[in-house]
Backbone atoms as SQL, in Angstrom:
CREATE TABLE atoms (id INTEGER PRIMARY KEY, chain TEXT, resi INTEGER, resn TEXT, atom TEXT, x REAL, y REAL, z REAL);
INSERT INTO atoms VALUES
  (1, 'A', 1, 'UNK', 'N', 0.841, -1.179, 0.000),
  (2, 'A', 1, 'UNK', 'CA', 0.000, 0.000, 0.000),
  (3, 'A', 1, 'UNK', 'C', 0.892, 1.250, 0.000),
  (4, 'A', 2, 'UNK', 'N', 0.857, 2.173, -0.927),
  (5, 'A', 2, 'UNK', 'CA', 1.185, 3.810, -0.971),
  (6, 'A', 2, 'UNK', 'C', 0.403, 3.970, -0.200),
  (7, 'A', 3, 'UNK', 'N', 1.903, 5.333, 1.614),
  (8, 'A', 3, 'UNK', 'CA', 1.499, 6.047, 1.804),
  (9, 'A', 3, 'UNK', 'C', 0.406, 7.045, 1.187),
  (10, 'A', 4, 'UNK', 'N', -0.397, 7.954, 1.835),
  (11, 'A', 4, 'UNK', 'CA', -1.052, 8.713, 1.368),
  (12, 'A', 4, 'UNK', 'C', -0.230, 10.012, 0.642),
  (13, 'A', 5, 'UNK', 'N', -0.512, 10.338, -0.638),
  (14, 'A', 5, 'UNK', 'CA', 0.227, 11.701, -1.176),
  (15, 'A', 5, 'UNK', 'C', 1.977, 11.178, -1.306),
  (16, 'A', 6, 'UNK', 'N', 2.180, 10.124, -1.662),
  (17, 'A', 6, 'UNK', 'CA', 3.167, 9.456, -2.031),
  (18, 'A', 6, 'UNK', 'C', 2.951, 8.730, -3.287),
  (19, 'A', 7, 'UNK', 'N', 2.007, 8.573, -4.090),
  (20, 'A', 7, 'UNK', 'CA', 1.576, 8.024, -5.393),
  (21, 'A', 7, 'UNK', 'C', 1.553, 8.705, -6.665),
  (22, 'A', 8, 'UNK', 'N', 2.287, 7.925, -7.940),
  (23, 'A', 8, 'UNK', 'CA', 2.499, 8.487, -9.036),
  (24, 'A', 8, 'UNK', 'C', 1.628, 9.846, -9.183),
  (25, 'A', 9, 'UNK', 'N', 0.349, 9.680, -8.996),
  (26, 'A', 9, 'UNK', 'CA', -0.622, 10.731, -9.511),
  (27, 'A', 9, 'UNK', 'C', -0.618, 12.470, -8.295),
  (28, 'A', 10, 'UNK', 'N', -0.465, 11.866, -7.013),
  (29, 'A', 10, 'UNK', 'CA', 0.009, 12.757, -6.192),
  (30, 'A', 10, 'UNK', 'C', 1.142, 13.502, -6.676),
  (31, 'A', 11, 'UNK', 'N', 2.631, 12.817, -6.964),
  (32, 'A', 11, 'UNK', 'CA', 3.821, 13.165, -7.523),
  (33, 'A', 11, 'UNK', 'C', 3.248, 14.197, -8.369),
  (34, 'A', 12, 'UNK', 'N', 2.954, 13.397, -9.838),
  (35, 'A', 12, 'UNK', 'CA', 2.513, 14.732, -11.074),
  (36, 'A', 12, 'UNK', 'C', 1.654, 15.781, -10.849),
  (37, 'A', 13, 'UNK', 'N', 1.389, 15.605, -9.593),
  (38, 'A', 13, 'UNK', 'CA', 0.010, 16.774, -9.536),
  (39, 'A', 13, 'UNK', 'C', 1.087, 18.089, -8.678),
  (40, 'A', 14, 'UNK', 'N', 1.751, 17.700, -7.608),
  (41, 'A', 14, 'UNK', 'CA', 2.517, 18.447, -7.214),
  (42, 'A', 14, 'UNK', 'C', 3.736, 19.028, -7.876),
  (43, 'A', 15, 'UNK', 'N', 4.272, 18.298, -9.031),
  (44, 'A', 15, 'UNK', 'CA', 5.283, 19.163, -9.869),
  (45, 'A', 15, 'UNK', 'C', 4.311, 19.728, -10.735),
  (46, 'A', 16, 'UNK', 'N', 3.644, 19.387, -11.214),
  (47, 'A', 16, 'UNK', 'CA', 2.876, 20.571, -11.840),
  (48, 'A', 16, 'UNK', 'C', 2.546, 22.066, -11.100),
  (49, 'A', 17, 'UNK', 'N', 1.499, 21.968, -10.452),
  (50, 'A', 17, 'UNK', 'CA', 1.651, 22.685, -9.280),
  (51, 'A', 17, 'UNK', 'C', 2.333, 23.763, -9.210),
  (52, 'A', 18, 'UNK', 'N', 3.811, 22.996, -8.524),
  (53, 'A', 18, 'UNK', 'CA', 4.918, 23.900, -8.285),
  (54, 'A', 18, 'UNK', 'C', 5.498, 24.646, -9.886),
  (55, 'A', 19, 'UNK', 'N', 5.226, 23.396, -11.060),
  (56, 'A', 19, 'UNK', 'CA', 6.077, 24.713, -12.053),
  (57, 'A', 19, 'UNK', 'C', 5.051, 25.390, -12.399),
  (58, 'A', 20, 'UNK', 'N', 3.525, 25.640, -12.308),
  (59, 'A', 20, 'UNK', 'CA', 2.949, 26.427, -12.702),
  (60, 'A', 20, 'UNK', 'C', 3.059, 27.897, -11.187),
  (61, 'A', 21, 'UNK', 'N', 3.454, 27.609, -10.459),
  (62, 'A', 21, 'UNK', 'CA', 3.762, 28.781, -9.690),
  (63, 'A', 21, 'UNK', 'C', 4.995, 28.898, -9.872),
  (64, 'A', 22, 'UNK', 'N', 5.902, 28.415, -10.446),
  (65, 'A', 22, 'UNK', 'CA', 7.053, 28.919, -10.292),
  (66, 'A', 22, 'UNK', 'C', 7.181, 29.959, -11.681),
  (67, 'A', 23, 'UNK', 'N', 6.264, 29.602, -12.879),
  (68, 'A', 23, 'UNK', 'CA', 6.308, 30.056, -14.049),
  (69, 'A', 23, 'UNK', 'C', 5.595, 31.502, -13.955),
  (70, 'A', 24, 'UNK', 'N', 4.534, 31.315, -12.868),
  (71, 'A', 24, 'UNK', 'CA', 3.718, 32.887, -12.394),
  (72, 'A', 24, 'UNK', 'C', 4.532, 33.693, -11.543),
  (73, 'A', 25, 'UNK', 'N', 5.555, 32.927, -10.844),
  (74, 'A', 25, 'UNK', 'CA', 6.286, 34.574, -9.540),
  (75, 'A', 25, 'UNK', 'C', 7.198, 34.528, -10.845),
  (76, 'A', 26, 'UNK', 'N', 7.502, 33.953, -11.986),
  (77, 'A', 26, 'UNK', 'CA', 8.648, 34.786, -12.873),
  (78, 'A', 26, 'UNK', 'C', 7.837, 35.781, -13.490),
  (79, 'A', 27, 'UNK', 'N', 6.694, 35.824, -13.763),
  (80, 'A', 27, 'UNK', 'CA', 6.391, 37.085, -14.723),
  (81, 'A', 27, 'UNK', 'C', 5.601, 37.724, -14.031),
  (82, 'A', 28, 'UNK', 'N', 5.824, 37.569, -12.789),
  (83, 'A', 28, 'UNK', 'CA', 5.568, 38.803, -12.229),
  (84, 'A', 28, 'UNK', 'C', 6.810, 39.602, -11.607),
  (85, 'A', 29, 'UNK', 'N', 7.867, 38.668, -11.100),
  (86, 'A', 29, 'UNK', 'CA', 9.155, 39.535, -11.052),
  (87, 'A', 29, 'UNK', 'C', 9.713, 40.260, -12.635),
  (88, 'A', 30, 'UNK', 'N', 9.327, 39.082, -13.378),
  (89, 'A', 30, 'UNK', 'CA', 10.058, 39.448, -14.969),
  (90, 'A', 30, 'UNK', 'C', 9.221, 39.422, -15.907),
  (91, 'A', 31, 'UNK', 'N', 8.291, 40.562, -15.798),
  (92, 'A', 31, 'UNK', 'CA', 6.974, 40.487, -16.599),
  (93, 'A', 31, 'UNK', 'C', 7.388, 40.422, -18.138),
  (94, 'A', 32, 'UNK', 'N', 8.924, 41.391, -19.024),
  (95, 'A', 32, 'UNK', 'CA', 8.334, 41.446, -20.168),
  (96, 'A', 32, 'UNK', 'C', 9.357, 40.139, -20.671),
  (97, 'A', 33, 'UNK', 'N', 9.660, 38.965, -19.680),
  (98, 'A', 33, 'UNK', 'CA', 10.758, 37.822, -20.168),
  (99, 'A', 33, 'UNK', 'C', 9.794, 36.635, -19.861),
  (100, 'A', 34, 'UNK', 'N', 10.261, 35.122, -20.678),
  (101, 'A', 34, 'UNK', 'CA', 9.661, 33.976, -20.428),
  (102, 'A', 34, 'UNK', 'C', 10.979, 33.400, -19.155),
  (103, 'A', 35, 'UNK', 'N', 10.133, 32.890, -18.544),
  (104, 'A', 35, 'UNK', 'CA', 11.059, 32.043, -17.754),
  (105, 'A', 35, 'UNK', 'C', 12.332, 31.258, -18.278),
  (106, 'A', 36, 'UNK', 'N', 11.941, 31.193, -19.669),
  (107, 'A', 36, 'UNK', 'CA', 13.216, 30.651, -19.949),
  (108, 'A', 36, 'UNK', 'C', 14.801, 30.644, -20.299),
  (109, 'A', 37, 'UNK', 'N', 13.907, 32.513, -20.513),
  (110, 'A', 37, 'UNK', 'CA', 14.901, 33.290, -21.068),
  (111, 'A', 37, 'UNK', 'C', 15.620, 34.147, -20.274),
  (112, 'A', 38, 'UNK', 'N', 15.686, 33.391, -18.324),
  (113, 'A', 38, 'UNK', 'CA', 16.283, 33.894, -17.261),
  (114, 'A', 38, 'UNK', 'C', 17.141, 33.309, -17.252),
  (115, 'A', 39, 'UNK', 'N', 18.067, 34.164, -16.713),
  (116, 'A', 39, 'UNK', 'CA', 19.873, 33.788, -16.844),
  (117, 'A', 39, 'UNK', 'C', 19.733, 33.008, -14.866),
  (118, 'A', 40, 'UNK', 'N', 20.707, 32.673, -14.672),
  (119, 'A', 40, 'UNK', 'CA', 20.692, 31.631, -13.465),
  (120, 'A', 40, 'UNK', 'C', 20.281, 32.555, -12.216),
  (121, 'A', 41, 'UNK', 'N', 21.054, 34.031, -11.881),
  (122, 'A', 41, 'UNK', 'CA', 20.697, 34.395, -10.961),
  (123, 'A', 41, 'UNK', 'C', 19.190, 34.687, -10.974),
  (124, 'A', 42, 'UNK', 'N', 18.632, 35.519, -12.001),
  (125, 'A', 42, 'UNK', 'CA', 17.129, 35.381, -12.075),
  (126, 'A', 42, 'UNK', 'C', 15.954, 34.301, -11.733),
  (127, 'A', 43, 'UNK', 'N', 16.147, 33.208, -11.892),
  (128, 'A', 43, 'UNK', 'CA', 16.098, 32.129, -11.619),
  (129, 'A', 43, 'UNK', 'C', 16.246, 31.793, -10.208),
  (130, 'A', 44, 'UNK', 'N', 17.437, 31.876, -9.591),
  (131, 'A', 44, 'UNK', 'CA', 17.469, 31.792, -8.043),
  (132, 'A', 44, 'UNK', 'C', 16.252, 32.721, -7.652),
  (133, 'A', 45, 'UNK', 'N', 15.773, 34.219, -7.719),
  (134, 'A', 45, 'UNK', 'CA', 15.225, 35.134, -7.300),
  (135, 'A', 45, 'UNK', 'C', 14.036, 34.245, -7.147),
  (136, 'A', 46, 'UNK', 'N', 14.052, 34.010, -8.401),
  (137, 'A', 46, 'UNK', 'CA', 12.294, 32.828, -8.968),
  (138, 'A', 46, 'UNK', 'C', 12.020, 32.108, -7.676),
  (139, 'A', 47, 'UNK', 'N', 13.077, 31.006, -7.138),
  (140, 'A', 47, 'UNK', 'CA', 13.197, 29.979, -6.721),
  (141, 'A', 47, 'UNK', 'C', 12.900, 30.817, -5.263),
  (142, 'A', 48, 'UNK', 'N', 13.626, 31.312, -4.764),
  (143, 'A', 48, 'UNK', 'CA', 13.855, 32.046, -3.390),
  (144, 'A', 48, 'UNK', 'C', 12.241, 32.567, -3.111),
  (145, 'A', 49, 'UNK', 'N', 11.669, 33.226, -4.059),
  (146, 'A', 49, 'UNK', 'CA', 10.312, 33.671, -3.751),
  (147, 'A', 49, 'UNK', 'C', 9.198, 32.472, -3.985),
  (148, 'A', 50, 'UNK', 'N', 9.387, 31.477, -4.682),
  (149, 'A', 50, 'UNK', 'CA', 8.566, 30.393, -4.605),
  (150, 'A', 50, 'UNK', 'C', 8.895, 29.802, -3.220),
  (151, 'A', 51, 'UNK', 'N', 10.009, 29.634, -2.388),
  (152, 'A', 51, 'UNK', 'CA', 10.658, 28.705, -1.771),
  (153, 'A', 51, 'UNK', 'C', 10.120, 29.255, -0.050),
  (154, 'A', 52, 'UNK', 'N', 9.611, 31.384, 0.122),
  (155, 'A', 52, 'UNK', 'CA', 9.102, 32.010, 0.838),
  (156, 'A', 52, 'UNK', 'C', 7.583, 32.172, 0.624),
  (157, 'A', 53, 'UNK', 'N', 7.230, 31.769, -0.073),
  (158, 'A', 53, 'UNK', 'CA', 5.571, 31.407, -0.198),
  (159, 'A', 53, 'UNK', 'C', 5.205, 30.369, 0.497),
  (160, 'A', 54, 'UNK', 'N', 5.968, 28.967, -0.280),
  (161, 'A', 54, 'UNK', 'CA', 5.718, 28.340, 0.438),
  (162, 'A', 54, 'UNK', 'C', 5.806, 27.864, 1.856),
  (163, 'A', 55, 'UNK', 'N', 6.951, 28.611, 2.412),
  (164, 'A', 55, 'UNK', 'CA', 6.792, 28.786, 4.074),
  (165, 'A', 55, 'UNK', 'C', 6.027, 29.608, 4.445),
  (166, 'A', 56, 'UNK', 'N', 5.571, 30.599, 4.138),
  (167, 'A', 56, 'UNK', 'CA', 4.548, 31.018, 4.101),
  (168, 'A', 56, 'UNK', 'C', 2.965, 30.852, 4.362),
  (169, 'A', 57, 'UNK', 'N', 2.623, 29.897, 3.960),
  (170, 'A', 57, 'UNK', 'CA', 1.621, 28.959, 3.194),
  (171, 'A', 57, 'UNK', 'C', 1.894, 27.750, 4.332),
  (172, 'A', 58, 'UNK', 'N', 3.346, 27.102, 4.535),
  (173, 'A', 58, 'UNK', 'CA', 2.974, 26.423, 5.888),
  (174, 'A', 58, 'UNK', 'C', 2.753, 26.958, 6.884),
  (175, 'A', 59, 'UNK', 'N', 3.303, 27.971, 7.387),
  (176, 'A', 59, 'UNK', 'CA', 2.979, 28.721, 8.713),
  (177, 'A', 59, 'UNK', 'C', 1.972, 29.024, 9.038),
  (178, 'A', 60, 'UNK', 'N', 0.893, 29.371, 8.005),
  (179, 'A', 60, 'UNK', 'CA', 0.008, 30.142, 7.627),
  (180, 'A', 60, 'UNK', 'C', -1.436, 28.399, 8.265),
  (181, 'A', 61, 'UNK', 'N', -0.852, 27.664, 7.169),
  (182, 'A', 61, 'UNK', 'CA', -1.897, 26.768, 7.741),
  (183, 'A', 61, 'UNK', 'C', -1.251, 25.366, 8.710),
  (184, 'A', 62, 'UNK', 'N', -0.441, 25.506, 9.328),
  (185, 'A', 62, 'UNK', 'CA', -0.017, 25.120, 10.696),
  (186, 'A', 62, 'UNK', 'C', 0.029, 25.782, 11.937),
  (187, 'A', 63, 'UNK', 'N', -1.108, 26.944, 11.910),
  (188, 'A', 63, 'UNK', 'CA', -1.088, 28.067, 13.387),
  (189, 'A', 63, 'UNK', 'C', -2.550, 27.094, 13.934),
  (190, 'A', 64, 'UNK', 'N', -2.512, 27.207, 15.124),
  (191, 'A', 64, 'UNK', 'CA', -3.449, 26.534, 15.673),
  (192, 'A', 64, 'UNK', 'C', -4.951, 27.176, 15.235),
  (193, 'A', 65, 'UNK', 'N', -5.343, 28.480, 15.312),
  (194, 'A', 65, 'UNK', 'CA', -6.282, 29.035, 14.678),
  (195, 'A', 65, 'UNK', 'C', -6.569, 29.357, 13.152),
  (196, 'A', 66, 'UNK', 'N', -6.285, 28.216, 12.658),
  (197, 'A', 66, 'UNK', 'CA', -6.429, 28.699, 10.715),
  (198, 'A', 66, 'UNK', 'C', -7.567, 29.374, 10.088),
  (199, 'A', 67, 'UNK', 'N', -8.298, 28.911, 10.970),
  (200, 'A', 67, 'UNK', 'CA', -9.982, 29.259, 10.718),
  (201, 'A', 67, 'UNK', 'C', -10.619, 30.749, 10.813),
  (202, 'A', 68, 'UNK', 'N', -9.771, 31.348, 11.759),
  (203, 'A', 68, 'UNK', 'CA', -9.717, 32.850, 11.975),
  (204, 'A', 68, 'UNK', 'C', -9.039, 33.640, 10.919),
  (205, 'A', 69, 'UNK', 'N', -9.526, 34.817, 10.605),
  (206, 'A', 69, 'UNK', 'CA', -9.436, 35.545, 9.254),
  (207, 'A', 69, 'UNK', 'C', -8.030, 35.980, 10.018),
  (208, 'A', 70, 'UNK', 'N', -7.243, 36.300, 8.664),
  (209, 'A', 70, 'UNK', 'CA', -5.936, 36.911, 8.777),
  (210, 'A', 70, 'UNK', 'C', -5.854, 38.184, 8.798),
  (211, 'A', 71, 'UNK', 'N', -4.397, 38.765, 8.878),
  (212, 'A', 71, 'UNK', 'CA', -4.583, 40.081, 8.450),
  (213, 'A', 71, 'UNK', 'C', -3.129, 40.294, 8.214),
  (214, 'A', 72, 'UNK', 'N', -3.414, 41.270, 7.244),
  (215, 'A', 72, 'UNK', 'CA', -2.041, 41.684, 6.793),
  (216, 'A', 72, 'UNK', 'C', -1.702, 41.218, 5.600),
  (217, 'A', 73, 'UNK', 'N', -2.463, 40.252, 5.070),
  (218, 'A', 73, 'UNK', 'CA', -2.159, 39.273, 3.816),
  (219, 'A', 73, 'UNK', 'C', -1.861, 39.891, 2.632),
  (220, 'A', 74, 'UNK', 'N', -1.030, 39.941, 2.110),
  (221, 'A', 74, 'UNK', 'CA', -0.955, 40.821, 0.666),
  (222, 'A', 74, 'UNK', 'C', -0.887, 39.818, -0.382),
  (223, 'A', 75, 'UNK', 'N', -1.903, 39.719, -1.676),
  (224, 'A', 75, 'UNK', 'CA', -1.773, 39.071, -2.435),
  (225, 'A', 75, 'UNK', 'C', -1.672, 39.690, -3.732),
  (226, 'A', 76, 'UNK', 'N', -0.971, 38.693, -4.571),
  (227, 'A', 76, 'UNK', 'CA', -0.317, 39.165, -5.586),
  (228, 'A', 76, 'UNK', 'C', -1.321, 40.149, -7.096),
  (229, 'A', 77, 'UNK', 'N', -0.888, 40.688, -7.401),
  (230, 'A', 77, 'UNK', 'CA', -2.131, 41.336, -8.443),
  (231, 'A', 77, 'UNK', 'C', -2.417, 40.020, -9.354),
  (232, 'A', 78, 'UNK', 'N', -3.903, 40.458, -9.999),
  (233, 'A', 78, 'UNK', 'CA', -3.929, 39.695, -11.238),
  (234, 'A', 78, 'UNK', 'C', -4.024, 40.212, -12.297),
  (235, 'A', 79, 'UNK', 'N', -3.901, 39.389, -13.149),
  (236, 'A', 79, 'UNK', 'CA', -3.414, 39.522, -14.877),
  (237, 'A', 79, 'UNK', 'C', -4.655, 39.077, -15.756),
  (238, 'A', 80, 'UNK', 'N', -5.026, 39.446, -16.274),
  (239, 'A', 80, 'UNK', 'CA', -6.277, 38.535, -17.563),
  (240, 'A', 80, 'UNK', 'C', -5.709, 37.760, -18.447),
  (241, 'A', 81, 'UNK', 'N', -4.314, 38.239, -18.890),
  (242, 'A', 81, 'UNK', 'CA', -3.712, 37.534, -20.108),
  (243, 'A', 81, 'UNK', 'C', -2.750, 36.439, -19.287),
  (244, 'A', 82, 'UNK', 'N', -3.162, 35.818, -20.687),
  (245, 'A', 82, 'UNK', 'CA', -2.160, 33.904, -20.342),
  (246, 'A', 82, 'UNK', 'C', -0.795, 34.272, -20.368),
  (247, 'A', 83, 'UNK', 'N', 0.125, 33.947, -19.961),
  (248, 'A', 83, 'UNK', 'CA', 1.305, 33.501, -20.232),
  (249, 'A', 83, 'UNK', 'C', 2.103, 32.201, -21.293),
  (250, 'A', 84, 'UNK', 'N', 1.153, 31.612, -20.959),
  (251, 'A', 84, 'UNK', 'CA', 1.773, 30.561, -21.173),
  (252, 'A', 84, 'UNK', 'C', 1.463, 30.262, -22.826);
């Protein structure tokens, strides 16, 4: 028996996931570039702000009161147009 969230389909769902957020904090740090066309340190920046979300995001829902509204939360603007 697969642990829970240890199974092929778990796996692909979470790298997806992660490169579709990792592909959104690049164009919003590097709106008029594709992710691909970031040189390595750019890339770290990418990584570093995906890498503070997601602690973020645990802290956020590992406080004993999750259920209670937050404050202070700043979320990111949105866009209409695709990227991708």
């Amino acid at each position: 028996m697969v642990p829970e969230g240890q199974g092929p389909f778990h796996t692909a769902l979470l790298v997806a996931t992660l490169s579709r957020l990792m592909l959104r904090v690049a164009k919003e740090l590097f709106p008029q570039r594709a992710y691909f066309d970031l040189v390595s340190t750019e890339k770290q920046t990418v990584a570093d702000s995906v890498r503070t979300l997601l602690l973020e995001a645990q802290t956020i829902f590992s406080g004993p009161d999750l259920l209670l509204p937050r404050q202070g939360i700043s979320l990111p603007l949105q866009r209409d147009e695709e990227y991708l």
